[in-house]
C-alpha positions as a Markdown table, in Angstrom:
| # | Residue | x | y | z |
|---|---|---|---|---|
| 1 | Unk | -55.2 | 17.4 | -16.2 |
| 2 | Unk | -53.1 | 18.7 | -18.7 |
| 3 | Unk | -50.6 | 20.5 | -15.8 |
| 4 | Unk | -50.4 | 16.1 | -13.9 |
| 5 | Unk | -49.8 | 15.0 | -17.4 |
| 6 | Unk | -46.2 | 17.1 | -17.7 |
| 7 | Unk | -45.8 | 16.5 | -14.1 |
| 8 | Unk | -46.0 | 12.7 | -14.9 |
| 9 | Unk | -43.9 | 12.7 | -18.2 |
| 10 | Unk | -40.5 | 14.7 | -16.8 |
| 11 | Unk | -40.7 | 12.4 | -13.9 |
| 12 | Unk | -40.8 | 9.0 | -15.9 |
| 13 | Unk | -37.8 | 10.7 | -18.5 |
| 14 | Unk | -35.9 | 11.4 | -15.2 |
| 15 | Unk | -36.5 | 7.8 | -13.8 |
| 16 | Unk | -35.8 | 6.7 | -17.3 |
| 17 | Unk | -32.3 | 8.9 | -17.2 |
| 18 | Unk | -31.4 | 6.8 | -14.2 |
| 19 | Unk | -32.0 | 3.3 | -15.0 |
| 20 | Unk | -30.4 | 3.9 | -18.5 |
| 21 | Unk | -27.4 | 5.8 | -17.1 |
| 22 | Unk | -27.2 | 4.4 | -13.7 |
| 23 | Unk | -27.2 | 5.9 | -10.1 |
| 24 | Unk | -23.4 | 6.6 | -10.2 |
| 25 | Unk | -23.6 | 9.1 | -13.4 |
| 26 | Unk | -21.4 | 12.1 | -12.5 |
| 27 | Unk | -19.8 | 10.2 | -9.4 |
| 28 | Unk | -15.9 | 10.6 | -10.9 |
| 29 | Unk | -16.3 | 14.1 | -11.9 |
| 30 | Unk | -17.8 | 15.1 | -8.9 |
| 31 | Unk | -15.3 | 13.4 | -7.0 |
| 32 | Unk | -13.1 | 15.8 | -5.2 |
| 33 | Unk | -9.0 | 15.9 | -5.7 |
| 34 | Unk | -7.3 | 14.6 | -2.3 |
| 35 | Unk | -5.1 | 16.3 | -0.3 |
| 36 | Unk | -3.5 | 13.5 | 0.8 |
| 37 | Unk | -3.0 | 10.2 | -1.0 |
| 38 | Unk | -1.3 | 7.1 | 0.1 |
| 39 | Unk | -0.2 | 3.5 | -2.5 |
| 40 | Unk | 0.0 | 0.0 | -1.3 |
| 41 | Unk | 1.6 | -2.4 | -2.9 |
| 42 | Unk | 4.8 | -4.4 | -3.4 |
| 43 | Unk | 7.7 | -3.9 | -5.7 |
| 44 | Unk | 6.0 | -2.8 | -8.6 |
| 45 | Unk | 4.6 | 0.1 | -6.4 |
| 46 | Unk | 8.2 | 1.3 | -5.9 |
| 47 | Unk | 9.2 | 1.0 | -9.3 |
| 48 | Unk | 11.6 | -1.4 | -8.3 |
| 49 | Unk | 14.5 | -2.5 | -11.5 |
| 50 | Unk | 12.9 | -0.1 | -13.4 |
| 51 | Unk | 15.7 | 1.7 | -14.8 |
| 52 | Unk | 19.8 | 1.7 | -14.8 |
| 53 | Unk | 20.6 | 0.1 | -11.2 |
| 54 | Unk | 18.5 | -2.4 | -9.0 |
| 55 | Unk | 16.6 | -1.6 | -5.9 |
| 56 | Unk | 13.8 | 0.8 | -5.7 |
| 57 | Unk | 13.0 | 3.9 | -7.6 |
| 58 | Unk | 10.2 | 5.1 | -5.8 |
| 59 | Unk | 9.9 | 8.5 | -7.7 |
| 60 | Unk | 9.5 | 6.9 | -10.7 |
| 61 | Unk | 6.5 | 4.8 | -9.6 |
| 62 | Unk | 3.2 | 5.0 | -11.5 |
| 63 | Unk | 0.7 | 6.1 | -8.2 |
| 64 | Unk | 3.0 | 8.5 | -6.7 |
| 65 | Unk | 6.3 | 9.3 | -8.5 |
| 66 | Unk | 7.1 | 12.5 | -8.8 |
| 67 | Unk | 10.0 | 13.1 | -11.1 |
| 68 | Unk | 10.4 | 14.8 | -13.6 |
| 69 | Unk | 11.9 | 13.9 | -17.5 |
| 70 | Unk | 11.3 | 10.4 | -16.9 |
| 71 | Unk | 8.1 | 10.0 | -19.2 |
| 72 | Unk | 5.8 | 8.6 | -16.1 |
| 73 | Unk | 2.8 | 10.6 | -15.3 |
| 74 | Unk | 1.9 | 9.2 | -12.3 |
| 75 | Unk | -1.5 | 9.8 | -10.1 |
| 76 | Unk | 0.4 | 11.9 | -7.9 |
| 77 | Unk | 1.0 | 13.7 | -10.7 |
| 78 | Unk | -2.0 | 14.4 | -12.6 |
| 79 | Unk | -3.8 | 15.2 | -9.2 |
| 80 | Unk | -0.9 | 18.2 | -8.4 |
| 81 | Unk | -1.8 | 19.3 | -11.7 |
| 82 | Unk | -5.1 | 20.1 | -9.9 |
| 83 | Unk | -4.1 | 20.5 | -6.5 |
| 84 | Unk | -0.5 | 21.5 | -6.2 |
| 85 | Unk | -0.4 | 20.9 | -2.3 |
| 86 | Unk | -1.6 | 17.6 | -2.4 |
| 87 | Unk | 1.0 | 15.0 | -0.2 |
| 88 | Unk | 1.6 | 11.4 | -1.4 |
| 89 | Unk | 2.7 | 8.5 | 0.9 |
| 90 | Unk | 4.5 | 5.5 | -0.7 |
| 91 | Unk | 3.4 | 2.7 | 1.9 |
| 92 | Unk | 4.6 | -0.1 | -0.9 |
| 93 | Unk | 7.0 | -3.1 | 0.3 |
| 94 | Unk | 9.3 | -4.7 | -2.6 |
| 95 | Unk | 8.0 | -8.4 | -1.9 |
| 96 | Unk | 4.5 | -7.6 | 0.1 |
| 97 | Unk | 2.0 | -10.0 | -0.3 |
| 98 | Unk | -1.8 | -9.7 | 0.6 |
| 99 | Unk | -0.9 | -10.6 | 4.1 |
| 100 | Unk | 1.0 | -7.1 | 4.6 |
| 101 | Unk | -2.2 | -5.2 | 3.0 |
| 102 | Unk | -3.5 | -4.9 | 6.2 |
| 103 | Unk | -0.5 | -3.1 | 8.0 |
| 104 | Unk | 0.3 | -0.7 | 5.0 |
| 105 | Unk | -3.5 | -0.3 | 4.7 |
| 106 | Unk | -3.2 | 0.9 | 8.5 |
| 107 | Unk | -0.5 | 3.2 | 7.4 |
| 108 | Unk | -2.4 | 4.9 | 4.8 |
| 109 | Unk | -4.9 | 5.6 | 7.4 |
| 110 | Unk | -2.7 | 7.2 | 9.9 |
| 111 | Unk | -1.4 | 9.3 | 7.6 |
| 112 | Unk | -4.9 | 10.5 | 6.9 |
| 113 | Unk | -5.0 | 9.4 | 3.3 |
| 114 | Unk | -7.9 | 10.5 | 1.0 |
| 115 | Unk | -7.8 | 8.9 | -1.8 |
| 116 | Unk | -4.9 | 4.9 | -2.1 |
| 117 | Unk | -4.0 | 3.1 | -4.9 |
| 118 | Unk | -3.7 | -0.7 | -4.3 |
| 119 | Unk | -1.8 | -2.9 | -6.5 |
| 120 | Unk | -0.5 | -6.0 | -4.9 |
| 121 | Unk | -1.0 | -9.6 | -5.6 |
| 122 | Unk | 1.9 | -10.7 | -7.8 |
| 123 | Unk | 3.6 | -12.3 | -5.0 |
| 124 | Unk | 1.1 | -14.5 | -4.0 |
| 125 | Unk | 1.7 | -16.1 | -7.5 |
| 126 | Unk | 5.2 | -15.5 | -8.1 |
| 127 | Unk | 6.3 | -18.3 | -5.4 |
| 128 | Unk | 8.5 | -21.0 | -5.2 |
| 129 | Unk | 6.6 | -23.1 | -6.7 |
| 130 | Unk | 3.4 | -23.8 | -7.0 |
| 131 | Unk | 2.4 | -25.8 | -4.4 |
| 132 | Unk | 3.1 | -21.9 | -2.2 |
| 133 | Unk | 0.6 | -20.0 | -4.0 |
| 134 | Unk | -1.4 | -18.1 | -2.0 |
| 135 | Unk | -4.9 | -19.8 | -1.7 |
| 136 | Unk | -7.9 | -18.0 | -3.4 |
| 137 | Unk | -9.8 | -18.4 | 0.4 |
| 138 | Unk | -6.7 | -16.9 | 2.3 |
| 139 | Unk | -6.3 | -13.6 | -0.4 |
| 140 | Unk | -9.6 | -12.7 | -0.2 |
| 141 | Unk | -9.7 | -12.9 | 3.6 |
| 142 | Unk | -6.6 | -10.6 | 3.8 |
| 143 | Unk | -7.7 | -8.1 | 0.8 |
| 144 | Unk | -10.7 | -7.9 | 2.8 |
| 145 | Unk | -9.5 | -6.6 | 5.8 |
| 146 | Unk | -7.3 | -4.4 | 4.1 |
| 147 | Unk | -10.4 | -2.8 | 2.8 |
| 148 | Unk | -12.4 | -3.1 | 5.8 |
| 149 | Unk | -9.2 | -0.9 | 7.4 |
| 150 | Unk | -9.3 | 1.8 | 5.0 |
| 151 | Unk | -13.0 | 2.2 | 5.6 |
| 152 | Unk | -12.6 | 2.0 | 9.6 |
| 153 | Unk | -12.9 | 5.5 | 10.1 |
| 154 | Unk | -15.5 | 8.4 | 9.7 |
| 155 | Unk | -13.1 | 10.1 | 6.7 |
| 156 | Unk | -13.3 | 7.1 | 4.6 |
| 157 | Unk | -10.6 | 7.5 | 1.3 |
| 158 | Unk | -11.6 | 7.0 | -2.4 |
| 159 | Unk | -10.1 | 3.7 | -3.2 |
| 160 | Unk | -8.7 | 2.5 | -6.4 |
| 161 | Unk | -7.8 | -1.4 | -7.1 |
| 162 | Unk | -5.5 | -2.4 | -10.1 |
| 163 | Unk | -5.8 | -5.9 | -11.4 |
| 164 | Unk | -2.8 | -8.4 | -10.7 |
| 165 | Unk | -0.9 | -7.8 | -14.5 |
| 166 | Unk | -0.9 | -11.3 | -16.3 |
| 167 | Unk | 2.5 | -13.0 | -15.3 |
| 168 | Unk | 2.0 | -15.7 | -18.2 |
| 169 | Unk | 2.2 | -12.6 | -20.7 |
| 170 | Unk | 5.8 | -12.3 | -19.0 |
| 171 | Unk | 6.4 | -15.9 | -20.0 |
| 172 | Unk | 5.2 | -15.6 | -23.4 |
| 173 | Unk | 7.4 | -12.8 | -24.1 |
| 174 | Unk | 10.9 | -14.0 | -22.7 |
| 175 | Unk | 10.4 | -18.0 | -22.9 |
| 176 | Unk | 13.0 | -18.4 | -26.3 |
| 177 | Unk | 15.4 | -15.4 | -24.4 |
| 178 | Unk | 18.3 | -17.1 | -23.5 |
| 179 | Unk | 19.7 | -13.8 | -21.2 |
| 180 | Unk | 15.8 | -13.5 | -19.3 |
| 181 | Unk | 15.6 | -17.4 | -18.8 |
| 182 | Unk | 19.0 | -17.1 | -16.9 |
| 183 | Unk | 18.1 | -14.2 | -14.6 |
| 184 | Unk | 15.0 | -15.7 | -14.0 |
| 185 | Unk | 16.8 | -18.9 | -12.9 |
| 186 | Unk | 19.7 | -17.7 | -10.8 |
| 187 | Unk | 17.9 | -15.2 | -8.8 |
| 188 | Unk | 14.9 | -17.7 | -8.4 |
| 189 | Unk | 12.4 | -15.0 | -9.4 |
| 190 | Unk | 8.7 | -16.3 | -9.9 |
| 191 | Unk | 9.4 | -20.0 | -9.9 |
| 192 | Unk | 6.0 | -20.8 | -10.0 |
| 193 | Unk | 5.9 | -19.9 | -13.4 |
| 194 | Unk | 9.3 | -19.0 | -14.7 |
| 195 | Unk | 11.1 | -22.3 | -13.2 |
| 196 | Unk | 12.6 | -23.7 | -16.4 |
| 197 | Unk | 11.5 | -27.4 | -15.1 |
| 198 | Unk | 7.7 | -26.2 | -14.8 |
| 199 | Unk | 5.2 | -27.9 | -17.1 |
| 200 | Unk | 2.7 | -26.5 | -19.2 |
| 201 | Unk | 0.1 | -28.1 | -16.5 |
| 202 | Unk | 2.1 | -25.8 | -13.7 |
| 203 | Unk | 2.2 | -22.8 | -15.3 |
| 204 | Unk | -1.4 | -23.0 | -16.5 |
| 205 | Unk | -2.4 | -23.3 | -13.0 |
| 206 | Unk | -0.4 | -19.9 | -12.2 |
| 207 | Unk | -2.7 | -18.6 | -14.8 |
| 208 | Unk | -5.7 | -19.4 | -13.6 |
| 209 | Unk | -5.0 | -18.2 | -10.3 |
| 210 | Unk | -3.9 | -15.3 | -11.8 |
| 211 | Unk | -8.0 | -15.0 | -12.5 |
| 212 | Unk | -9.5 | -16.0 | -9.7 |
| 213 | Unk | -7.5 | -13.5 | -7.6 |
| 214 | Unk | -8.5 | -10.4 | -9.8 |
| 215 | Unk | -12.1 | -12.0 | -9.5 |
| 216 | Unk | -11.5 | -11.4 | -5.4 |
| 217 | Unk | -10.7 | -8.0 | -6.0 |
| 218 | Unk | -13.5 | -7.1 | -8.2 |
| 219 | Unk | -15.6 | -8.5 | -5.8 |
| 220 | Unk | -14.3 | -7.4 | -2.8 |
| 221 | Unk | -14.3 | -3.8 | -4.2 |
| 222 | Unk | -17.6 | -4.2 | -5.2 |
| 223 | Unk | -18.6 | -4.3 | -1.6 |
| 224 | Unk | -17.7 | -0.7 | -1.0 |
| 225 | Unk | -19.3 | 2.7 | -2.8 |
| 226 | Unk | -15.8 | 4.4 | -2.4 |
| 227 | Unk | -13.8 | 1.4 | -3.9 |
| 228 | Unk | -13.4 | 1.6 | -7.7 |
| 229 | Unk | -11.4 | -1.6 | -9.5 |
| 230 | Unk | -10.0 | -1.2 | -13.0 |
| 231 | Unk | -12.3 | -3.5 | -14.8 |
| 232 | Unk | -9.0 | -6.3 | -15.4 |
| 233 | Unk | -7.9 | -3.0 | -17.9 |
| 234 | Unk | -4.1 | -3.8 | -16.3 |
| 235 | Unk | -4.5 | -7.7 | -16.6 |
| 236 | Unk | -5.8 | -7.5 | -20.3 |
| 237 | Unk | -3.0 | -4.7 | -21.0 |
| 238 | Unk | -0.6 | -6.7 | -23.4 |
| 239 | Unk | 2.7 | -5.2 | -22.6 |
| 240 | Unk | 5.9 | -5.3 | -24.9 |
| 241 | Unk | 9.4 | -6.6 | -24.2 |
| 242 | Unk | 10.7 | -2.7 | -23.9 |
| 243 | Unk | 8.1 | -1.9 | -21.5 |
| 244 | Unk | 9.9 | -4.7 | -18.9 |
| 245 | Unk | 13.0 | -4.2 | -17.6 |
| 246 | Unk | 15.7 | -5.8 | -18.6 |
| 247 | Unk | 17.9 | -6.0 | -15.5 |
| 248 | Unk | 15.0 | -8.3 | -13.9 |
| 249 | Unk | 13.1 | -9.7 | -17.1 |
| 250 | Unk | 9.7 | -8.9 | -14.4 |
| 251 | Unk | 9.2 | -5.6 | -13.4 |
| 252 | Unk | 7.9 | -2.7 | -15.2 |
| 253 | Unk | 10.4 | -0.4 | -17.0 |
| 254 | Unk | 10.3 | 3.5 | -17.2 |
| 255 | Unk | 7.9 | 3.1 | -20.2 |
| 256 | Unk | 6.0 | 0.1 | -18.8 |
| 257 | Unk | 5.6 | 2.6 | -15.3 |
| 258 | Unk | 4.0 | 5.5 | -17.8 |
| 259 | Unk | 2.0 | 2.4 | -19.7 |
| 260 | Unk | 1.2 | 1.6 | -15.5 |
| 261 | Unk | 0.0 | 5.1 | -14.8 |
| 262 | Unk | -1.5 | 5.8 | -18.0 |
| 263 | Unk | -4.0 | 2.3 | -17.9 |
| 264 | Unk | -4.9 | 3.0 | -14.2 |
| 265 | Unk | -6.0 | 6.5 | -14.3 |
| 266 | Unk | -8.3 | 5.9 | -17.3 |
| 267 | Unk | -9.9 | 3.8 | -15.2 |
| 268 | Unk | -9.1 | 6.1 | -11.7 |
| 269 | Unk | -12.2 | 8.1 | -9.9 |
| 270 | Unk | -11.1 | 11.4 | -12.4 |
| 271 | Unk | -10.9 | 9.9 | -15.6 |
| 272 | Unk | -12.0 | 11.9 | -18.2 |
């Protein structure tokens, strides 16, 4: 009777363990370092502006830069620290939307990718105006199918999804800068917000589908055991002025990349 009795205690204290802790306790650090590791995105995936001449600067991007003295540790990075012959695939387009997930999500597959970073989004707010917004129905039918891609074959990679950053935070910090509002207007960059004509009504709206589209991907990424979103940790991140480059007034800068990676990873399959 006794002998049942311990039987019956460890096994409640172990069911106990697991509603308490969860069923995914242990799943990051078990989680194997890739051999192969692939980023979509847009701009902000190449590191595009971020540092002494325009265009992009793919080494110094958060996933999978890999140079060296620039203060960005990027996931590439930290996972050569643990496997020095992993390969990393830059599949980002400077001015992607969802709509090209798909394709680079393809991309990342036939390169046989183990573990991609996704971070796109902006540029389904950061239209014309914003009447061109992307709808909320349209993203999550095309971040859908970019996950249902990556998961289309046996070998199905870790995936990690970064929130959309807040673009009104952007506003906030350069609306009373006379040199930012002048970029912003003579290369027409995120009208829907930035357009010096916008109302507070317009830019609100910008705002809130800021939301709604990070909702999509939480949800989306929900749907998948091997897809892991940030929690919003890059949305809620309140970035400085010096951490934005200042030949754009948009994109990251070298210390807003290393801010990038730095956010991203503590929320990444290996975090500590």
């Amino acid at each position: 009777m006794v002998r049942h009795m311990r039987r019956w205690i460890t096994a409640l204290a172990v069911v106990a363990l697991w509603v308490v802790a969860g069923p995914g306790v242990g799943t990051a650090a078990a989680a194997p370092l890739p051999g192969r590791m692939a980023a979509i995105g847009d701009s902000i995936t190449q590191a595009f502006d971020v540092c002494c001449w325009y265009g992009n600067h793919p080494a110094n991007s958060w996933s999978t830069g890999g140079a060296s003295g620039d203060g960005i540790t990027s996931h590439y990075e930290r996972i050569r620290a643990g496997n020095p012959s992993v390969v990393a695939y830059n599949d980002a387009v400077s001015g992607a939307r969802m709509a090209d997930g798909p394709g680079q999500a393809a991309k990342a597959v036939s390169q046989g990718a183990q573990y991609v970073t996704i971070l796109i989004g902006a540029n389904d707010l950061c239209t014309s105006s914003t009447s061109t917004m992307t709808s909320v129905d349209t993203f999550r039918s095309q971040f859908r199918q970019t996950l249902a891609t990556l998961n289309s074959t046996a070998a199905r990679p870790m995936i990690f999804v970064a929130s959309i950053p807040n673009v009104y935070h952007l506003y906030q910090l350069f609306r009373y800068d006379l040199t930012a509002r002048t970029v912003w207007a003579a290369a027409g960059i995120c009208q829907s917000l930035l357009s010096l004509s916008n109302t507070s009504t317009q830019r609100a709206m910008v705002q809130t589908r800021n939301v709604e589209f990070n909702t999509v991907l939480a949800q989306e990424c929900g749907a998948y055991a091997t897809c892991r979103f940030d929690r919003n940790a890059v949305y809620n991140y309140a970035f400085s002025s010096s951490q934005v480059s200042h030949l754009d007034y948009f994109h990251p800068s070298l210390s807003g990349q290393a801010a990038l990676a730095s956010i991203t990873w503590g929320a990444s399959w290996w975090a500590a």
